[in-house]
C-alpha positions in Angstrom: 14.6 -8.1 -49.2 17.5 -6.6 -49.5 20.4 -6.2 -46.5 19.5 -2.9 -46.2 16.0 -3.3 -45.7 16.5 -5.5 -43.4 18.7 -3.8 -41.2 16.4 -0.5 -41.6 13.5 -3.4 -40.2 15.8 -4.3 -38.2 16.8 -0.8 -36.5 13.1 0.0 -36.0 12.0 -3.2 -34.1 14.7 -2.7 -32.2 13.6 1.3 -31.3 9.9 -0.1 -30.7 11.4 -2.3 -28.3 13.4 0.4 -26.9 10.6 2.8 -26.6 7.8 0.2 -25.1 11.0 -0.6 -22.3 11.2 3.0 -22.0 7.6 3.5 -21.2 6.8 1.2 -19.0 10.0 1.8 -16.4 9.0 5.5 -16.7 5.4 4.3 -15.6 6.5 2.0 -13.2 8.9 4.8 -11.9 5.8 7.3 -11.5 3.8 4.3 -9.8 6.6 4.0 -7.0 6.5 7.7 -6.9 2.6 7.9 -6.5 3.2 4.9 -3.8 5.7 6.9 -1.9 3.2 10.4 -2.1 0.6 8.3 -1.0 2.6 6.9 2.1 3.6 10.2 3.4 -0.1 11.5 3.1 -1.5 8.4 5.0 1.1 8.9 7.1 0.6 12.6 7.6 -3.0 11.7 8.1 -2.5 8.5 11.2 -0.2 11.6 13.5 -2.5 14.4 13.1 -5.3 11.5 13.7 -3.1 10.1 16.9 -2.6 14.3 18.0 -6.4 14.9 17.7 -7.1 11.7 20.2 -4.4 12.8 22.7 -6.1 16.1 22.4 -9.7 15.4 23.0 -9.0 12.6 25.2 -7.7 15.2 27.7 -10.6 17.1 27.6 -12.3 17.7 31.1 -15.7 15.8 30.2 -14.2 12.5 29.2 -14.1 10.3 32.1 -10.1 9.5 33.0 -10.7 5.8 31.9 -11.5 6.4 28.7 -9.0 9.2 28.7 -6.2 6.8 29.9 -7.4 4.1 27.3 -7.2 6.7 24.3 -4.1 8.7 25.6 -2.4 5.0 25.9 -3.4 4.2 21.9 -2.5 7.3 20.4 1.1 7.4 22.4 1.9 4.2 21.1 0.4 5.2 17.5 2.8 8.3 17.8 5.9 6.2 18.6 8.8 7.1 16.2 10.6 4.0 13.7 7.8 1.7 14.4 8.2 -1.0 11.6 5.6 -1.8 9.4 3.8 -4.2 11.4 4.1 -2.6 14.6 2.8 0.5 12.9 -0.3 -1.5 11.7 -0.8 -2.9 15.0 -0.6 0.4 16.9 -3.1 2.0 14.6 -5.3 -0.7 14.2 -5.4 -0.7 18.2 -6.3 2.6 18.2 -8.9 2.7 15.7 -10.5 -0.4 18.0 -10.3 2.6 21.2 -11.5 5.1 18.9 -14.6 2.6 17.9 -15.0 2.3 21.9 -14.5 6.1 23.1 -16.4 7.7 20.1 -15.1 11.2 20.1 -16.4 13.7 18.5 -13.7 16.1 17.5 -11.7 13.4 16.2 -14.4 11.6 13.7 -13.0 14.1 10.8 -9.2 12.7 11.2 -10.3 9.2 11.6 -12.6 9.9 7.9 -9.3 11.2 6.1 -7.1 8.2 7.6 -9.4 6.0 5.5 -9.5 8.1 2.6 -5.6 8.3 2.8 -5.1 4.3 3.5 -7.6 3.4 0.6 -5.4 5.7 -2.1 -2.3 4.3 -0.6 -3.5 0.6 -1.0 -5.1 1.6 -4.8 -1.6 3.0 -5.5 0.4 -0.2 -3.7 -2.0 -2.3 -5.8 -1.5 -0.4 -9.2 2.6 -0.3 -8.7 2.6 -4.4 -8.1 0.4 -4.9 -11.2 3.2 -3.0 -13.0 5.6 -4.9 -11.3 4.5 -8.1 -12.0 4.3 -7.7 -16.1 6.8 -10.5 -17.6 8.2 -7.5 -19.7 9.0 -5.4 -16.3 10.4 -9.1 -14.5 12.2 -10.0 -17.2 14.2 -6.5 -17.8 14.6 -5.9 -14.7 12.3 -2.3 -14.8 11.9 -2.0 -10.5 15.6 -2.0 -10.1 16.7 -2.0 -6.4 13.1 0.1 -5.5 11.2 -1.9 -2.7 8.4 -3.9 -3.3 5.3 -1.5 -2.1 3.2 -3.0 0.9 -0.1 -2.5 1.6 -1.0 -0.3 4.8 -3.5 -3.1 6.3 -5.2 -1.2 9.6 -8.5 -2.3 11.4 -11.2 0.2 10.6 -12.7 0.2 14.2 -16.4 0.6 13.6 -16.7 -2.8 11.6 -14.4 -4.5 14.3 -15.4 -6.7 17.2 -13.1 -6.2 20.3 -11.8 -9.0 21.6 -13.9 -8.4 24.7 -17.4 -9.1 23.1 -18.2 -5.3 22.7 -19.2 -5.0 19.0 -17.6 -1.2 17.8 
């Protein structure tokens, strides 16, 4: 081979390389976008679920202890800067109230909260797996973006309160 030919073998190697590097940061990029779509509809979804409990919940044929139970949940699910795990807690306790007080108007929020978590943890899931390639650890791809967390939140019908009452 001649110098040439090897620097022309040379020079494309070195654009494959450049192009595959290219590829996956712009797909890790989009992932960490999807991520971050994801989290504002989930989280779009757990305040108009929290609204639709304070709502109902006031409603004159609930009695006032179930009222003051759900009113109580969804205030402290509505409570602005909650970290991550107090947020988890919050709603997770008021999926457990929800499980407890079934009510009725609010059965079609508490449906799109686990449609919303489930694409949020799918997109957490599919962003880590990016992540975690040796070609995106070694070069660096993330760059300064946060590592994605899971949204983990009790379900409330599957849930046994602590009580003995199965939900």
């Amino acid at each position: 081979m001649t110098p040439v030919e090897i620097a022309a073998l040379a020079a494309i190697v070195l654009l494959a390389a450049g192009w595959r590097l290219s590829w996956l940061a712009t797909r890790l990029d989009r992932a960490h976008t999807r991520v971050e779509r994801r989290w504002a509809a989930l989280d779009a979804a757990l305040v108009r679920r929290a609204q639709a409990a304070l709502e109902a919940a006031r409603a004159p044929q609930v009695d006032p202890a179930s009222s003051l139970l759900v009113c109580d949940a969804a205030t402290a699910a509505l409570v602005p800067d909650l970290d991550l795990a107090a947020r988890e807690q919050a709603e997770s306790d008021l999926s457990r109230v929800l499980a407890l007080v079934p009510l009725e108007p609010v059965t079609p929020y508490a449906d799109r909260v686990d449609l919303a978590r489930r694409l949020h943890n799918d997109a957490v899931v599919s962003a880590l797996g990016l992540r975690r390639r040796r070609t995106a650890r070694w070069f660096r791809l993330a760059g300064h973006a946060a590592e994605p967390r899971a949204f983990e939140m009790a379900g409330g019908r599957e849930l046994t309160w602590p009580g003995g009452f199965v939900g």
